[in-house]
C-alpha positions in Angstrom: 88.3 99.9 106.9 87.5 101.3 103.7 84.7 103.0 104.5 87.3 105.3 107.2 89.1 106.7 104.3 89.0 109.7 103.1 87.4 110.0 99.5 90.2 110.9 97.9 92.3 108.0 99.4 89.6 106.2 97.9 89.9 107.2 94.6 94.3 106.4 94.7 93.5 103.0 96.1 90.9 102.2 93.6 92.4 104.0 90.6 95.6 101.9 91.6 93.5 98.5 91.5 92.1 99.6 87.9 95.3 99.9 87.0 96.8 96.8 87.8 93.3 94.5 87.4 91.7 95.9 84.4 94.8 98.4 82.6 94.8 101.6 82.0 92.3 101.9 79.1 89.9 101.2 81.6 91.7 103.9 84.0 88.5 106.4 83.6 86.7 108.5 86.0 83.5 106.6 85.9 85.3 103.3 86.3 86.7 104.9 89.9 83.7 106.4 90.6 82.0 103.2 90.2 84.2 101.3 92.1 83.6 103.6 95.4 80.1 105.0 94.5 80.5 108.2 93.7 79.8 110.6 90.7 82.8 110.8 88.0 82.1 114.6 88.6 83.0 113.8 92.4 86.4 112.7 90.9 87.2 115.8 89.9 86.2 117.5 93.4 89.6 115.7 94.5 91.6 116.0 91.6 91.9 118.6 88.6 93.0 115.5 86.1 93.1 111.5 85.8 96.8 112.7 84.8 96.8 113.9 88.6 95.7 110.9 90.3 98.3 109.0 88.2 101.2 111.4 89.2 100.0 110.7 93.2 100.0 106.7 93.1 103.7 107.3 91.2 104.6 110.4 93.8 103.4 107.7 97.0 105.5 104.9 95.7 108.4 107.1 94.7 108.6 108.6 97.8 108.1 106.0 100.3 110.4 103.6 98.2 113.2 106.3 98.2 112.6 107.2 102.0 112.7 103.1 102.7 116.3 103.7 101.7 117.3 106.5 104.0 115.3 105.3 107.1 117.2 102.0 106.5 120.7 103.8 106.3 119.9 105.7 109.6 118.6 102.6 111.8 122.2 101.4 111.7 122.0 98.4 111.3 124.1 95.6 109.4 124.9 96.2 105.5 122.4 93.1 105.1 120.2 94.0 107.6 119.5 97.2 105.8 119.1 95.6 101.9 116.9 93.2 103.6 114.7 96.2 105.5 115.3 97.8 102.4 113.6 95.2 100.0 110.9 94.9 103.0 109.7 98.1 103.0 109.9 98.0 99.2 107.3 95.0 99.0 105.6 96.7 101.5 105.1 99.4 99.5 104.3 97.5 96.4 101.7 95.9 98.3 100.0 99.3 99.4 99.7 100.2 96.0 98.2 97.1 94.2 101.5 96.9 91.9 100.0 100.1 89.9 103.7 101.2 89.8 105.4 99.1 88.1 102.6 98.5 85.2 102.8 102.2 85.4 106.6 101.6 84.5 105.9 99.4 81.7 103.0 101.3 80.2 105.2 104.7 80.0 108.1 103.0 78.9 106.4 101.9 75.4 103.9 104.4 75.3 105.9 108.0 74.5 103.9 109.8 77.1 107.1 111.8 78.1 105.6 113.2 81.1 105.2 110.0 83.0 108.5 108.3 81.6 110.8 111.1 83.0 109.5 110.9 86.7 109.9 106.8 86.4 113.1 106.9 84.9 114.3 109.6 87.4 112.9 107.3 90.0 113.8 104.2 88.7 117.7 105.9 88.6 118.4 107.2 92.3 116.5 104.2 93.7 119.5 102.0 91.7 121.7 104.5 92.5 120.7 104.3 96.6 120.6 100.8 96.4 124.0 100.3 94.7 125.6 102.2 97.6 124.4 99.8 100.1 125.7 96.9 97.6 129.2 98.3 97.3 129.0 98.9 100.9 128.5 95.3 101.2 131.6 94.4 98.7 133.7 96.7 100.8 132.6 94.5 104.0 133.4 91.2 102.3 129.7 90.2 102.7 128.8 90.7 98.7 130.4 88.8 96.1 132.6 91.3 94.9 131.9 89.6 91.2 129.1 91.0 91.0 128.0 94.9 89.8 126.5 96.7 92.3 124.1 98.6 90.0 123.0 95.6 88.1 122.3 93.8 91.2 120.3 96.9 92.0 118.5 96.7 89.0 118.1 93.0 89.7 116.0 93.6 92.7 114.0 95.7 90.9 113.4 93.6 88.2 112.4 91.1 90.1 109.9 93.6 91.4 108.4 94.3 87.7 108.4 90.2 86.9 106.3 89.6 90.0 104.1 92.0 89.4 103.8 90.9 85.8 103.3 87.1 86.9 100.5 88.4 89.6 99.2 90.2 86.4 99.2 87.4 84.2 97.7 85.2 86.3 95.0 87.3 87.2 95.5 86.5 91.0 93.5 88.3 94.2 95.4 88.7 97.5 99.2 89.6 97.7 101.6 90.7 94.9 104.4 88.5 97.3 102.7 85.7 98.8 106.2 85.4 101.6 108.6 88.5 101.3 110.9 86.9 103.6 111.3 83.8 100.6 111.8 86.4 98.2 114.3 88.3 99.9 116.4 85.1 100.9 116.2 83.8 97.4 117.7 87.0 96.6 120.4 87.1 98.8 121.4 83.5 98.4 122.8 84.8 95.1 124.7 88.1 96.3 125.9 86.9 99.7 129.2 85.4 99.8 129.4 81.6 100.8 
């Protein structure tokens, strides 16, 4: 399946799995290049910049998250049904890009490269933002605790993100970032949804 993708999908897919295997001091051109067996010059056939294959992985995840939302909203379906399609699609997403995100978001947050914390941050902001709608929404429905903050149950979700990509880190695991989604997701809600 690898072998039907384009070279510079290569490149996103196996700068992403640098990323989240080996960090980003060993995010280099001949690292990717030797990963899919090309020259580092090749690289740069594809892309002017490493900066620039960074910005894609963050744009893909950043978009598709954010349009997760929206698609969600339109389907019509139940306030629940829609977090739950929501967080779906999220892991989904997560799992696409081998959890380079959120390293990403931890790198850039400590590191002062400006560049790359603004478009998180931004990111990390109207995805709370999107997500705390459908939480209020929720409240107003009498199916969320109304106890609970809509935008730091937002930012719950997405911490919970960051921590299992951290563990999957730690742990030096193959396979899945989320071994069963649908556990995840019901964990989560057993704690928002009222009894």
């Amino acid at each position: 399946m690898l072998e039907e993708l384009s070279t510079r999908e290569k490149i996103i897919l196996a700068g992403a799995e640098i990323i989240i295997h080996e960090g980003l001091k060993r995010f280099t051109a001949k690292n990717i290049a030797n990963k899919i067996g090309i020259t580092d010059a090749a690289i740069y056939k594809h892309f002017p910049s490493l900066d620039a294959i960074v910005v894609e992985i963050i744009n893909r995840y950043i978009s598709r998250c954010s349009q997760s939302v929206d698609r969600a909203k339109e389907l019509g379906l139940s306030t629940e049904e829609t977090l739950k399609q929501v967080m779906r699609e999220h892991i989904k997403v997560l799992e696409e890009t081998k959890g380079a995100v959120p390293v990403l978001c931890f790198e850039f947050s400590r590191s002062g490269n400006k560049k790359f914390f603004d478009i998180l941050h931004k990111f990390v902001e109207d995805y709370k933002k999107k997500l705390s709608e459908i939480i209020k929404k929720g409240q107003e429905e009498g199916l969320v605790r109304e106890d609970i903050d809509p935008s730091e149950t937002a930012m719950l979700f997405v911490g919970l993100i960051q921590a299992k990509v951290f563990a999957y880190v730690m742990e030096r695991r193959e396979g899945p970032i989320i071994k069963d989604p649908d556990q995840l997701i019901s964990e989560l809600f057993y704690g928002i949804i009222k009894k």
